[in-house]
C-alpha positions, 0 to 999 in steps of 0.5 A, spaced: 500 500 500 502 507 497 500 511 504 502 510 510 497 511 513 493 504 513 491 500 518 488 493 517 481 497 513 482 503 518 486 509 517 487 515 521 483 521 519 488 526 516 490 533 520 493 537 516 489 544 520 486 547 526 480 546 523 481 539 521 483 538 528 477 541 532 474 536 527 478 530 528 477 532 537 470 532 537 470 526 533 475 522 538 471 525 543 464 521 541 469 515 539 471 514 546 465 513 548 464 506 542 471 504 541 476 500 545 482 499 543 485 505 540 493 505 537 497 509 541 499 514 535 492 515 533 489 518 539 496 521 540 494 529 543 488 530 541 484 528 548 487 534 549 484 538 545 478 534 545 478 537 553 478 544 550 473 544 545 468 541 551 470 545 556 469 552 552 463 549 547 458 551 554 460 558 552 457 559 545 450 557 550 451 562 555 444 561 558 443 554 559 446 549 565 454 547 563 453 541 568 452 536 563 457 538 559 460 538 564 460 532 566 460 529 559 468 531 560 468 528 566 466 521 563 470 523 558 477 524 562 475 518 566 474 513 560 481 516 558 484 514 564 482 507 564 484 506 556 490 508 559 491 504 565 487 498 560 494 499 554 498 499 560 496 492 563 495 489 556 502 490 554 505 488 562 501 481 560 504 482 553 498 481 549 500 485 541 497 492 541 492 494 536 496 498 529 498 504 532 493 508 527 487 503 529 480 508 531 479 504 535 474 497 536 466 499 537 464 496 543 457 494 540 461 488 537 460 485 543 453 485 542 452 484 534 458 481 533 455 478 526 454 485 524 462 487 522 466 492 524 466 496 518 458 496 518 458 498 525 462 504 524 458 506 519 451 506 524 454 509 530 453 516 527 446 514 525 445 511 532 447 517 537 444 522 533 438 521 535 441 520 542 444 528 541 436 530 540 434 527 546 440 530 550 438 537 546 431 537 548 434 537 556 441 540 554 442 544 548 450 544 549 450 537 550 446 535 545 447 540 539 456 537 541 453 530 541 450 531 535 455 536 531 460 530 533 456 525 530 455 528 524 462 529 523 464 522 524 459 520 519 463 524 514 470 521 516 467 515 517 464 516 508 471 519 507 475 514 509 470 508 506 471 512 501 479 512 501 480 505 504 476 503 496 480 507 492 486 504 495 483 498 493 482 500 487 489 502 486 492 495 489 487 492 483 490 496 477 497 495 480 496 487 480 492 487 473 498 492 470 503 487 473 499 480 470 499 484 463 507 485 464 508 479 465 503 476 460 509 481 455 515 477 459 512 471 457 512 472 449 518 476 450 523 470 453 519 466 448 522 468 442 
C-alpha cells in the first residue's frame, strides 16, 4: 500500500489544520465513548484538545446549565484514564497492541458481533444522533456537541470508506498492470 497511513481497513483521519483538528477532537471525543482499543499514535494529543473544545463549547450557550457538559468531560477524562491504565496492563501481560493508527474497536461488537466492524462504524453516527436530540431537548450544549460530533464522524467515517476503496482500487490496477507485464515477459523470453 502507497500511504502510510493504513491500518488493517482503518486509517487515521488526516490533520493537516486547526480546523481539521477541532474536527478530528470532537470526533475522538464521541469515539471514546464506542471504541476500545485505540493505537497509541492515533489518539496521540488530541484528548487534549478534545478537553478544550468541551470545556469552552458551554460558552457559545451562555444561558443554559454547563453541568452536563460538564460532566460529559468528566466521563470523558475518566474513560481516558482507564484506556490508559487498560494499554498499560495489556502490554505488562504482553498481549500485541492494536496498529498504532487503529480508531479504535466499537464496543457494540460485543453485542452484534455478526454485524462487522466496518458496518458498525458506519451506524454509530446514525445511532447517537438521535441520542444528541434527546440530550438537546434537556441540554442544548450537550446535545447540539453530541450531535455536531456525530455528524462529523459520519463524514470521516464516508471519507475514509471512501479512501480505504480507492486504495483498493489502486492495489487492483497495480496487480492487473503487473499480470499484463508479465503476460509481455512471457512472449518476450519466448522468442
Amino acid at each position: 500500500m502507497n500511504d502510510p497511513n493504513a491500518a488493517h481497513g482503518q486509517m487515521q483521519r488526516p490533520q493537516t489544520n486547526w480546523i481539521g483538528a477541532i474536527i478530528n477532537c470532537m470526533v475522538f471525543s464521541l469515539e471514546n465513548f464506542l471504541h476500545t482499543d485505540f493505537g497509541e499514535r492515533y489518539i496521540a494529543a488530541k484528548p487534549v484538545l478534545a478537553v478544550i473544545i468541551m470545556a469552552l463549547f458551554p460558552a457559545l450557550f451562555s444561558h443554559c446549565d454547563p453541568g452536563p457538559m460538564y460532566l460529559f468531560l468528566l466521563f470523558f477524562i475518566l474513560i481516558r484514564i482507564a484506556g490508559r491504565l487498560e494499554r498499560v496492563i495489556n502490554r505488562w501481560r504482553g498481549r500485541r497492541p492494536a496498529h498504532s493508527l487503529y480508531t479504535g474497536r466499537p464496543i457494540l461488537m460485543r453485542f452484534i458481533p455478526f454485524v462487522g466492524e466496518v458496518w458498525i462504524k458506519r451506524l454509530e453516527p446514525l445511532l447517537v444522533m438521535p441520542v444528541g436530540l434527546f440530550l438537546a431537548a434537556g441540554n442544548p450544549p450537550l446535545g447540539i456537541y453530541v450531535i455536531i460530533s456525530a455528524f462529523l464522524l459520519l463524514l470521516c467515517t464516508m471519507s475514509q470508506a471512501d479512501t480505504i476503496r480507492h486504495q483498493s482500487l489502486d492495489m487492483n490496477d497495480q496487480l492487473i498492470e503487473q499480470e499484463l507485464a508479465q503476460e509481455q515477459f512471457e512472449k518476450i523470453r519466448r522468442y
